[in-house]
MARBA-3410 file (N, C-alpha, C, O; in Angstrom, 1 decimal):
72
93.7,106.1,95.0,94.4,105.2,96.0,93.3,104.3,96.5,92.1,104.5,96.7 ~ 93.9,103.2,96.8,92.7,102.0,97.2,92.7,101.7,98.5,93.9,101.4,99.0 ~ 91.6,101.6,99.4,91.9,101.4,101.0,91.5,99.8,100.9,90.8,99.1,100.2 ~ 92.5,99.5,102.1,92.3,97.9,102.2,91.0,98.2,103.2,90.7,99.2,103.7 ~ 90.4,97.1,103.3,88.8,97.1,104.1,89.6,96.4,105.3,90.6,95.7,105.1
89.0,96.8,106.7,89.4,96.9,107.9,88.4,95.6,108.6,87.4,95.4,107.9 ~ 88.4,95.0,109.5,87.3,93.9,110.2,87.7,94.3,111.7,88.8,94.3,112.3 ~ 86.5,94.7,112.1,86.4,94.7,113.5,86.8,92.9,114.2,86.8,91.9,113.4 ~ 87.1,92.8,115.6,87.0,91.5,116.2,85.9,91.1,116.4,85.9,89.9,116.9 ~ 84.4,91.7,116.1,83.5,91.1,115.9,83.0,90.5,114.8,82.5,89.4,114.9
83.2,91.2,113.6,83.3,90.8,112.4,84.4,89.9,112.0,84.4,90.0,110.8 ~ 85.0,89.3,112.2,85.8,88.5,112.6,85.7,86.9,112.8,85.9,85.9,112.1 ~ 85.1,87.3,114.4,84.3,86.5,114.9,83.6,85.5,114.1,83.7,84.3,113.8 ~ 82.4,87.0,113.6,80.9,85.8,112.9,81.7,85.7,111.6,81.5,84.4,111.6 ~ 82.2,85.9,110.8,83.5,85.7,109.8,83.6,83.6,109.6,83.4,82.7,108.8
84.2,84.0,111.1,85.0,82.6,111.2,84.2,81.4,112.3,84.7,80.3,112.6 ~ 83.2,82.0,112.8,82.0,81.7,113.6,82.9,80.7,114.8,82.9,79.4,114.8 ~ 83.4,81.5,115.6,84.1,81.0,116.5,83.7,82.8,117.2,83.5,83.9,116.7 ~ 83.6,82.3,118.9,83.2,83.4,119.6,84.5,84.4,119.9,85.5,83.7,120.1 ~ 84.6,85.8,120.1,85.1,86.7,120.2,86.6,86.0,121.1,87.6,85.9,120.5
86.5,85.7,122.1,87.4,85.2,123.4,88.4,84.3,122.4,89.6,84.4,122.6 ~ 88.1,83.8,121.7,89.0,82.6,121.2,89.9,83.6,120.4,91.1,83.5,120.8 ~ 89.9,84.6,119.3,90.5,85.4,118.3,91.2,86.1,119.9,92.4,85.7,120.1 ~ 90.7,87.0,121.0,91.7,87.3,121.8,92.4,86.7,122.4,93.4,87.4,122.8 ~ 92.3,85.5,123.0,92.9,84.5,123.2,94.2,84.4,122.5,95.2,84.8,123.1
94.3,83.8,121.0,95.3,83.6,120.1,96.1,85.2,120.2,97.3,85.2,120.3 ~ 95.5,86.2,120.2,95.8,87.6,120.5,97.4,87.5,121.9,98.6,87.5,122.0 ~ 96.4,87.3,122.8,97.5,87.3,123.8,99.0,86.4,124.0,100.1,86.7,124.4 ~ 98.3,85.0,123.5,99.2,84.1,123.5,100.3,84.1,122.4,101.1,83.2,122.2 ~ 100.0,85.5,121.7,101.0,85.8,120.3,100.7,84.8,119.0,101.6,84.8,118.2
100.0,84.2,118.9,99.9,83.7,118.1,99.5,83.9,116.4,99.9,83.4,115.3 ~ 98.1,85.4,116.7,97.8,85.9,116.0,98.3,87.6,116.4,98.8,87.6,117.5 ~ 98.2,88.9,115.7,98.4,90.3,116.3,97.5,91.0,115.4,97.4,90.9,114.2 ~ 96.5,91.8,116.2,95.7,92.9,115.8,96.9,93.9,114.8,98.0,94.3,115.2 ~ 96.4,94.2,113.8,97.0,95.1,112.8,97.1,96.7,114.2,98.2,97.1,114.7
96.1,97.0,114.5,96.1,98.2,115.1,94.6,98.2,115.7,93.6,97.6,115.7 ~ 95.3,99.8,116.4,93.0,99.8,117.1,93.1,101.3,116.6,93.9,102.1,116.7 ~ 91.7,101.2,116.1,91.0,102.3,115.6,90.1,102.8,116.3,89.1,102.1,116.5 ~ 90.4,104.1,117.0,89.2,104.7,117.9,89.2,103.5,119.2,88.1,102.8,119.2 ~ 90.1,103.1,120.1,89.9,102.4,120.6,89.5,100.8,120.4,89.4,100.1,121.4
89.2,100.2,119.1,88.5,98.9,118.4,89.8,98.3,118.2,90.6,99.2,117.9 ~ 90.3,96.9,118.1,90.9,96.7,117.4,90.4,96.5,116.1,89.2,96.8,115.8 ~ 91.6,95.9,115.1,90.9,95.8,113.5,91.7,95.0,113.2,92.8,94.8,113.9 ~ 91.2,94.3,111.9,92.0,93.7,111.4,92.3,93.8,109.8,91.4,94.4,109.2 ~ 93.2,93.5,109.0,92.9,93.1,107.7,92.6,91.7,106.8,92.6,90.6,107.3
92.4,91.9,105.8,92.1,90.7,105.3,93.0,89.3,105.7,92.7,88.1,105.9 ~ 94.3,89.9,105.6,95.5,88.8,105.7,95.4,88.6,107.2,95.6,87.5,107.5 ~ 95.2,89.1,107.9,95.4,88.9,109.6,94.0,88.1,109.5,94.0,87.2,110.4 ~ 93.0,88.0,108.8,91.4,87.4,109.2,92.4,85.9,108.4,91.9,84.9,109.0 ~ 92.9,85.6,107.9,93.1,84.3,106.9,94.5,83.6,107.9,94.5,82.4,108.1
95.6,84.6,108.6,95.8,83.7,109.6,95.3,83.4,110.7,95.4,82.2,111.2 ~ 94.7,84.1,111.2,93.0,83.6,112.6,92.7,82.1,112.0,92.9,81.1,112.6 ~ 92.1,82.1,110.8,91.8,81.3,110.4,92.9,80.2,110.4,92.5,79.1,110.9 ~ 93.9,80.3,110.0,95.0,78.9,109.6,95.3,78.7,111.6,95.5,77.7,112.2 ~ 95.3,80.1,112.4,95.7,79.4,113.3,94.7,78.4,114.2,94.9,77.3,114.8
93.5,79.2,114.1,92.2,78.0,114.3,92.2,77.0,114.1,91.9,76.2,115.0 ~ 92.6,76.7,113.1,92.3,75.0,112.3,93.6,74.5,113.0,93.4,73.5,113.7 ~ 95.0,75.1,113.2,95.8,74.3,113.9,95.6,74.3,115.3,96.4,73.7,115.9 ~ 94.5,75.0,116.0,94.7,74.5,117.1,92.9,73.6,116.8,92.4,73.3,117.9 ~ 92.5,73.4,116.2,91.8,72.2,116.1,92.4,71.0,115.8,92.3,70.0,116.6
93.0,71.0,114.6,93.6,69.8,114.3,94.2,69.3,115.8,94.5,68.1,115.9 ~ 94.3,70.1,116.7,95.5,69.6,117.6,94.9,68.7,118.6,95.3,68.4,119.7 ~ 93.7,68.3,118.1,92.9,67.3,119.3,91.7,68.4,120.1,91.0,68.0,121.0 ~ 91.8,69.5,119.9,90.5,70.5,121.0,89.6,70.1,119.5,89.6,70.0,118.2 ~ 88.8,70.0,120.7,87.2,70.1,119.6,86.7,71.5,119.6,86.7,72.2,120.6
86.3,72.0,118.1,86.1,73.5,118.0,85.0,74.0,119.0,84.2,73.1,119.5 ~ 84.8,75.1,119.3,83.6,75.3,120.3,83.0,76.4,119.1,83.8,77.1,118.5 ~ 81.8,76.6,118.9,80.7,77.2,118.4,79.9,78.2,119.6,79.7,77.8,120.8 ~ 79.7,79.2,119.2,78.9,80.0,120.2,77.2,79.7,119.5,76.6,79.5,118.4 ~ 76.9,79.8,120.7,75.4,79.7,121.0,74.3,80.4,120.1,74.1,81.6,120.4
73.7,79.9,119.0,73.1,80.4,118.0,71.9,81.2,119.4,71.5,80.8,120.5 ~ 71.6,82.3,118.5,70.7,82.6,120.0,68.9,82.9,119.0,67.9,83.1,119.6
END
């Protein structure tokens, strides 16, 4: 049996290099939904990381300029 690989909202995150707040963000506003939380974490799957992603780009396209977190 094959397990699908799970992504934390961190992993996520540096994934799609947009800071943590923005992925919960689309979270609350329904836009995107955490598959589930593991041990208290949310997670995601692969297909939930690729609409993060499509929904990102539409709310770029939409005139917001992307924001980048702070290489440290």
């Amino acid at each position: 049996m094959q397990t699908e690989t799970l992504y934390t909202i961190g992993e996520v995150a540096r994934q799609l290099d947009v800071p943590q707040h923005r992925i919960t963000y689309l979270i609350q506003r329904g836009r995107a939904s955490e598959t589930f939380r593991l041990a208290g974490r949310r997670v995601f799957t692969k297909q939930d990381v690729d609409h993060i992603a499509t929904q990102l780009n539409h709310t770029n396209s939409a005139g917001r300029p992307p924001r980048r977190k702070e290489k440290q």
